[in-house]
Wavefront OBJ file of the C-alpha trace (Angstrom):
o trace
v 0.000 0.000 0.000
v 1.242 3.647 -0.712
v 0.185 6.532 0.928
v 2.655 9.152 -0.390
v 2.283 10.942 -3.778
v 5.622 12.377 -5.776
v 7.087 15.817 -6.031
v 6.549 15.074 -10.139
v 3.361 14.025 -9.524
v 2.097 17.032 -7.067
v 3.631 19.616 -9.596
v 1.781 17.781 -12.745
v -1.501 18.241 -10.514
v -0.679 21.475 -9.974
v 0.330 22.501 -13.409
v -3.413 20.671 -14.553
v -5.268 22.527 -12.068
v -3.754 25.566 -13.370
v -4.936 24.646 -16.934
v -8.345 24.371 -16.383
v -8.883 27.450 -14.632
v -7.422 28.849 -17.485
v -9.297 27.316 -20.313
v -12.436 28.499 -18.075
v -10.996 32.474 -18.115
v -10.907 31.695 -21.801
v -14.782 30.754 -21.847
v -17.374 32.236 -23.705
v -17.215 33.532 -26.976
v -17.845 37.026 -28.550
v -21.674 36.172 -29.285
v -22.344 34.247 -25.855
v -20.746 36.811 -24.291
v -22.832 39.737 -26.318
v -26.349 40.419 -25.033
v -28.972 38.317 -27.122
v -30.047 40.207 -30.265
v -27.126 42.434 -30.440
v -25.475 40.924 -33.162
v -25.739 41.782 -37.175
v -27.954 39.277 -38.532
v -28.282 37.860 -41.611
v -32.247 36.531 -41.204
v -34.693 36.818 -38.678
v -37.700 35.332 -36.978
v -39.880 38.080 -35.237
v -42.912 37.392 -33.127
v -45.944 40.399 -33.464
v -49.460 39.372 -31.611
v -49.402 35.807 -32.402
v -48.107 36.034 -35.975
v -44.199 34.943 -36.701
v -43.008 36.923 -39.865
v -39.584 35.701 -41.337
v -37.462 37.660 -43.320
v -33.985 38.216 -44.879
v -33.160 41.299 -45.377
v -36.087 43.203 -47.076
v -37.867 40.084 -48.021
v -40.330 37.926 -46.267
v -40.228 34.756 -46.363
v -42.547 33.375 -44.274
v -45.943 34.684 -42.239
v -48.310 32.686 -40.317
v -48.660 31.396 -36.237
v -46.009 28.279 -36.622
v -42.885 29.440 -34.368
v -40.573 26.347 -36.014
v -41.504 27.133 -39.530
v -40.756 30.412 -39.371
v -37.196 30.394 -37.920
v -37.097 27.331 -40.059
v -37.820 29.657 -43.139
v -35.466 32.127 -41.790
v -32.539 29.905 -41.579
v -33.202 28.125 -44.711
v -33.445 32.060 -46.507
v -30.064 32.498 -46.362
v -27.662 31.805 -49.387
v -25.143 28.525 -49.686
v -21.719 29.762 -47.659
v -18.667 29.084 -46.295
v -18.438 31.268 -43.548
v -20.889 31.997 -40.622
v -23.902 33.571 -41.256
v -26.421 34.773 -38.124
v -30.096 34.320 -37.685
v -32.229 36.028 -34.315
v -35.040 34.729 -32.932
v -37.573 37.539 -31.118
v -40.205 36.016 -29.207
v -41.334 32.814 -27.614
v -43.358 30.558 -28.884
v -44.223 26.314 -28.662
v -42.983 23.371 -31.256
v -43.950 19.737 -31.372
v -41.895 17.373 -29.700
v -42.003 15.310 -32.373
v -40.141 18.263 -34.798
v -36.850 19.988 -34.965
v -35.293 23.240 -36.165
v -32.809 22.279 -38.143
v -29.075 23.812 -38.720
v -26.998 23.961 -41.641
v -23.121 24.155 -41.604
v -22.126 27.741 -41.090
v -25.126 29.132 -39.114
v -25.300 31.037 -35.732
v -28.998 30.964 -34.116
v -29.344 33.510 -31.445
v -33.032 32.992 -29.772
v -34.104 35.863 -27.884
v -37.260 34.364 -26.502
v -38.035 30.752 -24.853
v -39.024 27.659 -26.891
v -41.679 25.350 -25.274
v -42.125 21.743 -26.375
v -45.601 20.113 -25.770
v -46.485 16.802 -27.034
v -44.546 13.690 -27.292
v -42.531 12.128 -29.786
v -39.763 9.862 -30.964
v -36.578 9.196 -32.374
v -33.897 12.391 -32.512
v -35.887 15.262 -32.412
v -35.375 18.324 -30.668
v -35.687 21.997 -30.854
v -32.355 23.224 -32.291
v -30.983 19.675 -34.253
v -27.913 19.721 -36.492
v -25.853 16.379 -38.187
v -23.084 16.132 -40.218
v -22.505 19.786 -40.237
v -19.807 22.063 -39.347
v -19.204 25.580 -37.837
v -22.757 25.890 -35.960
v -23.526 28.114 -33.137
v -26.191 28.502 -30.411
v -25.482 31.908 -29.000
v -28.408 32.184 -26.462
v -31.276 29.097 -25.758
v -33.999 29.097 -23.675
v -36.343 25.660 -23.630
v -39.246 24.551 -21.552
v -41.746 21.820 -21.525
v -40.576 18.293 -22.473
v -38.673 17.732 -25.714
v -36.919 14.494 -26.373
v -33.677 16.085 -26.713
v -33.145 20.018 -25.974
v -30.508 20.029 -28.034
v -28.992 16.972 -30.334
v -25.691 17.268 -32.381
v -24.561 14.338 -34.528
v -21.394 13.870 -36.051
v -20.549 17.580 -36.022
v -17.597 19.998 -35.810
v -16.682 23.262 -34.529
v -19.827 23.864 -32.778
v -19.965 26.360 -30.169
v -23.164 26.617 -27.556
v -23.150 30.082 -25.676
v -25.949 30.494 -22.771
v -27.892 27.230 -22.853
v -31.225 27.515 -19.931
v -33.222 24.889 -20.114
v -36.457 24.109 -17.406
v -37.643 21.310 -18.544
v -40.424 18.393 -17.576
v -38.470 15.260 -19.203
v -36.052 14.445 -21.942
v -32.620 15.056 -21.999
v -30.651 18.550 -21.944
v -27.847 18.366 -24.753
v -26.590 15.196 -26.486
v -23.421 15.403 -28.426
v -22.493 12.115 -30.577
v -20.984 10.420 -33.226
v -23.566 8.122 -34.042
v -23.754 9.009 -37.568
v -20.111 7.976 -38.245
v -18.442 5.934 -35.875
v -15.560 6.136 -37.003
v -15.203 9.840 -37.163
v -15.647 11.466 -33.754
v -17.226 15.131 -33.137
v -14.873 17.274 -32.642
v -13.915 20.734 -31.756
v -17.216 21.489 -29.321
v -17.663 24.260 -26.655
v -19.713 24.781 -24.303
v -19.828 27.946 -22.320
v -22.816 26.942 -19.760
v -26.240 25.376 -19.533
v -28.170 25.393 -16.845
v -30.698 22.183 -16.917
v -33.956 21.297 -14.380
v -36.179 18.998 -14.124
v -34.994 16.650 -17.424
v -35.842 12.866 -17.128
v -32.686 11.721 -18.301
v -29.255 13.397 -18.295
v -28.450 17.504 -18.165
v -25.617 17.114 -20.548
v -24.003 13.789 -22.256
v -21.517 13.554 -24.690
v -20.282 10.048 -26.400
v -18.178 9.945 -28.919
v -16.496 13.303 -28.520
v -12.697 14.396 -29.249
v -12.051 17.761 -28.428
v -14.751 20.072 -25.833
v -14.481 22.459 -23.670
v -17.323 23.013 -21.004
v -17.401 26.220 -18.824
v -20.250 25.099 -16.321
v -22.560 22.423 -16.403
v -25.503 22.997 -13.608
v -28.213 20.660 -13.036
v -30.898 20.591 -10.526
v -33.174 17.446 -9.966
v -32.567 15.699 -13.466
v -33.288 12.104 -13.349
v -29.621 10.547 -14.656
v -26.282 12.422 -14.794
v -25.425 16.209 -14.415
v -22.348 15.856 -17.082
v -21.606 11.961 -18.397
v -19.338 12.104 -20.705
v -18.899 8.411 -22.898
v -15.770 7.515 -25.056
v -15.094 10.942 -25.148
v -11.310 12.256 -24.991
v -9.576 15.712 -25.000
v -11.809 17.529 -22.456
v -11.586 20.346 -20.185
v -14.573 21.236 -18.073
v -14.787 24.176 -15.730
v -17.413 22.927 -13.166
v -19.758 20.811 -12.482
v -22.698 21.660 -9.696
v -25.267 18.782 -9.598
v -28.213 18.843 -6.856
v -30.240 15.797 -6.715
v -28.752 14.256 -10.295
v -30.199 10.579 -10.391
v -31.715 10.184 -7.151
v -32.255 6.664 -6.296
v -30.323 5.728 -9.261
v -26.444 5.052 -9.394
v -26.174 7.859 -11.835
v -23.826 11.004 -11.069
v -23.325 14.893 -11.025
v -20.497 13.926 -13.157
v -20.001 10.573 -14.718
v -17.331 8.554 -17.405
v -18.200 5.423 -18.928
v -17.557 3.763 -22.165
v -13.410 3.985 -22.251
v -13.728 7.777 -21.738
v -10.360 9.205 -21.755
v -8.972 6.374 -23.354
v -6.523 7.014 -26.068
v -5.654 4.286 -28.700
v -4.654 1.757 -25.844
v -3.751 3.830 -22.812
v -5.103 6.514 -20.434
v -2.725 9.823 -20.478
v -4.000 12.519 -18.549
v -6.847 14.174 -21.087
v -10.135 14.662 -18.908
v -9.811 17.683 -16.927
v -11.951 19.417 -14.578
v -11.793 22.141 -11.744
v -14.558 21.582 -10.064
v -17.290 18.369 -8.982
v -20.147 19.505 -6.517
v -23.184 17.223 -5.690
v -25.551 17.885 -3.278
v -28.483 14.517 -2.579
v -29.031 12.542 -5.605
v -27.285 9.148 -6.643
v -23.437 9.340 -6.559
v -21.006 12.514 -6.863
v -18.282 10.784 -8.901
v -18.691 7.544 -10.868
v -15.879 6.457 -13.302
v -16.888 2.701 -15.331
v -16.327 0.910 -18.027
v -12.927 0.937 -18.605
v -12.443 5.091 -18.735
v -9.544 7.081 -16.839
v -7.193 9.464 -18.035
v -8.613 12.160 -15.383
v -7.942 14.483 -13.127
v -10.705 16.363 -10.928
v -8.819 19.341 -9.384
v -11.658 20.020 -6.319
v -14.964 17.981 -5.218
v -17.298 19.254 -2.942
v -19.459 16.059 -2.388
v -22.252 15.675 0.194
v -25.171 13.671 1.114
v -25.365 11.384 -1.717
v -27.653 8.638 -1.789
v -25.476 5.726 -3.789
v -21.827 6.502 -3.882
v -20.160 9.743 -2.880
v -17.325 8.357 -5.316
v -17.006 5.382 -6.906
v -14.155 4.211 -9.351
v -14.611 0.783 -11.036
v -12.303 -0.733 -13.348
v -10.979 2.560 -14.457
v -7.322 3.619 -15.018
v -5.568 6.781 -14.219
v -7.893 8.893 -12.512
v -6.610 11.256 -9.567
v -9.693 13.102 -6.810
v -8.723 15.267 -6.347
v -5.708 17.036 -7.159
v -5.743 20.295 -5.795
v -8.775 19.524 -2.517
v -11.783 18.283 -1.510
v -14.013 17.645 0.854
v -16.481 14.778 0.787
v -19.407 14.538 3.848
v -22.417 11.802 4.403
v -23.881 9.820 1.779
v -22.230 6.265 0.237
v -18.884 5.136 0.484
v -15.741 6.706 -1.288
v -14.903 3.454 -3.300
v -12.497 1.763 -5.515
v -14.168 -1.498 -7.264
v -13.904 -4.020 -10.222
v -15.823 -5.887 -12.152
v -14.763 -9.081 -13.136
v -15.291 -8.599 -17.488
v -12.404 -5.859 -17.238
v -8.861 -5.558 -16.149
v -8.869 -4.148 -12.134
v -8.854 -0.591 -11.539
v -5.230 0.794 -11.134
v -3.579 4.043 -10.908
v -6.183 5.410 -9.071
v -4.967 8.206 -6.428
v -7.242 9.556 -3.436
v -5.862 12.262 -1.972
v -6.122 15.665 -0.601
v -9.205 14.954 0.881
v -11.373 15.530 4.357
v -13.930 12.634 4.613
v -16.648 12.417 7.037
v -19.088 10.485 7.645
v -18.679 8.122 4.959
v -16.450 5.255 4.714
v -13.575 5.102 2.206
v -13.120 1.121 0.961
v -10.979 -0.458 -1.901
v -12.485 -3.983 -2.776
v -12.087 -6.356 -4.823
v -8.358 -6.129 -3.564
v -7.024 -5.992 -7.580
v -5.256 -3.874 -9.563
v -1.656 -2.088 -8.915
v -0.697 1.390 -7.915
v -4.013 2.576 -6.097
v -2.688 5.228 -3.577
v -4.382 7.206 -0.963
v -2.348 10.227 0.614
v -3.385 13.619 2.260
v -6.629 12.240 3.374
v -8.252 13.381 6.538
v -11.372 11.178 7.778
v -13.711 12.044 10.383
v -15.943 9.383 11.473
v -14.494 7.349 8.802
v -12.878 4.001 8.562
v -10.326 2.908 6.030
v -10.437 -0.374 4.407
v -7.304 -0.507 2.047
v -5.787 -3.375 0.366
l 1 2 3 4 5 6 7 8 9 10 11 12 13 14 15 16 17 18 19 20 21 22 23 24 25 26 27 28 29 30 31 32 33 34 35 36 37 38 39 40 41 42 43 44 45 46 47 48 49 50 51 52 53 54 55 56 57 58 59 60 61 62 63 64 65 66 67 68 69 70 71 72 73 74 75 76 77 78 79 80 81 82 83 84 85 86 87 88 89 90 91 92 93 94 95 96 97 98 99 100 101 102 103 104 105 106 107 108 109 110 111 112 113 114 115 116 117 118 119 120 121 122 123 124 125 126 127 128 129 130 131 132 133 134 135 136 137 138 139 140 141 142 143 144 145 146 147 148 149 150 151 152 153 154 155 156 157 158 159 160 161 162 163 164 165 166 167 168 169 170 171 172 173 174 175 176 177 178 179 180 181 182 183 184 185 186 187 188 189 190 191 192 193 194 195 196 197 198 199 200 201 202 203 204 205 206 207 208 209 210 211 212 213 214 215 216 217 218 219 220 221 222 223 224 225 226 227 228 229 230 231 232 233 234 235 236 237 238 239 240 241 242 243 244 245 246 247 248 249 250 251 252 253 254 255 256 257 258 259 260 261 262 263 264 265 266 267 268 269 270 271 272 273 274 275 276 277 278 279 280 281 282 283 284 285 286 287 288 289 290 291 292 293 294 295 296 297 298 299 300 301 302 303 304 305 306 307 308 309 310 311 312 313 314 315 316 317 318 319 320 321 322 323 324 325 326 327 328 329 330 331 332 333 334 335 336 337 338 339 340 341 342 343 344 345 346 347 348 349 350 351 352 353 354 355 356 357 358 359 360 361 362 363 364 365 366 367 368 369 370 371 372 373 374 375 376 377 378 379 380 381 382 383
């Protein structure tokens, strides 16, 4: 058993830390970060009464009470390009669950208003939709009611989503993935922040994924994860602040599965984050399926209802490497399952515990350190 960490090891922490408070300074872009509707646009969609008038430029192009045809008709107005061009959404209005907006390669939607889904539906469909595109933007989103998806990206690139709010009654908040193309992963995303309630499923998932960078992710009382991020590498995420994120289940304000993190046949350090805090809910930290190649800088972890951490057959994965404190709920936890190699190179450390047992079992796997870790009202059961 080891209990000490390295000099090289305490100044690579330090030197990740540093990065991803950096790469959250960096953060929003120049349309996030502008208030919505003050950019030059190219088309617009303009509620007056209940009437939605399109136009680009000095020509309408649609006119009538349907709130997704006419930004539809907006978007679709403008010419074939190879450079951004911007469309604004005034007003609010309702869609079909079982419709999308769709967006083109090169197109910035800015929606000044709030989107409500009613009805039910199937399949991908959501609000703001894009696949196999490139260079797409979601400046400012508001959504309410319960779509399937808020917001689903397929096989995309260069993508940037600026103020995401979504209060929702069920689906799932944002879904980035690859399953167009397998073999070709998204990449290239950003996320500045989205705020998700109330969604059935997950506030934000990614699978498939090389390449994002995620300011904040916060999630109140959503039925699976806060952030789970699947076989997704290269990512750098600012915080995550979960409260009651899959209560009852043994989902997680912030999750890996599905070899995130790994790369080709290892786990180098390539899933950053400053910042895990879960209030209630299922577990705080949950790392499966063969994914590593992490580093959480600071957890603040209490009162969780399955794990407060739990690390099974993962590889390479350090909580927390900066601080942390983790109080009540399940036990801190390293585990394996018997269909993958053990769990190794897992480091606890620079923690206080209370209240909640920390426990390594099966005893497999190799270089699984604890060091810096104060426990109150805490036993230690270490291999």
């Amino acid at each position: 058993m080891k209990h000490r960490g390295t000099p090289r090891r305490a100044a690579l922490l330090a030197a990740v830390t540093t990065a991803v408070a950096a790469a959250v300074v960096v953060g929003g872009t120049e349309a996030s970060a502008a208030a919505c509707g003050a950019l030059s646009y190219q088309a617009e969609a303009t509620l007056s009464g209940s009437t939605w008038t399109a136009r680009r430029g000095g020509t309408t192009v649609y006119t009538g009470t349907d709130m997704r045809a006419a930004v539809q008709a907006a978007i679709s107005s403008l010419p074939a390009r190879t450079a951004k061009q911007n469309v604004v959404v005034r007003g609010s209005g309702s869609i079909s669950a079982n419709s999308r907006i769709s967006l083109p390669s090169y197109t910035l939607l800015d929606v000044c208003g709030t989107i409500n889904v009613t009805g039910s539906g199937s399949g991908d469909q959501a609000p703001v939709y894009s696949r196999g595109t490139r260079d797409v933007e979601v400046a400012h989103l508001n959504v309410t009611g319960a779509p399937l998806y808020g917001i689903f990206l397929r096989s995309v690139s260069n993508v940037v989503l600026g103020q995401i709010d979504m209060r929702l009654s069920a689906g799932l908040g944002v879904r980035i993935d690859n399953y167009g193309d397998t073999s070709v992963m998204s990449k290239n995303i950003r996320l500045d922040s989205a705020y998700v309630s109330g969604a059935s499923s997950h506030a934000v998932e990614t699978y498939g994924v090389d390449g994002i960078t995620i300011g904040t992710v916060t999630a109140r009382s959503v039925g699976e994860s806060g952030l789970l991020l699947n076989q997704t590498i290269n990512a750098t995420v600012g915080t995550v602040d979960a409260e009651n994120a899959g209560t009852g289940t043994g989902y997680a304000a912030f999750r890996m599965a599905n070899r995130n993190g790994r790369v080709g046949s290892g786990y180098p350090t390539n899933i950053r984050v400053g910042t895990v805090k879960a209030r209630g809910g299922g577990r705080g930290v949950f790392c499966v399926s063969e994914s590593g190649g992490a580093t959480i800088a600071n957890v603040d972890i209490a009162n969780t209802g399955n794990n407060s951490v739990l690390v099974e057959n993962c590889y390479n994965v350090v909580i927390a490497g900066s601080s942390g404190t983790i109080s009540g709920g399940g036990e801190v936890r390293i585990a394996s399952r018997t269909e993958f190699a053990p769990s190794s190179d897992i480091h606890f450390q620079n923690l206080r515990v209370s209240n909640t047992n920390i426990r390594w079992s099966p005893c497999t796997g190799t270089n699984n350190t604890i060091s810096n870790v104060t426990r109150t009202n805490s036993t230690l059961t270490w291999c």
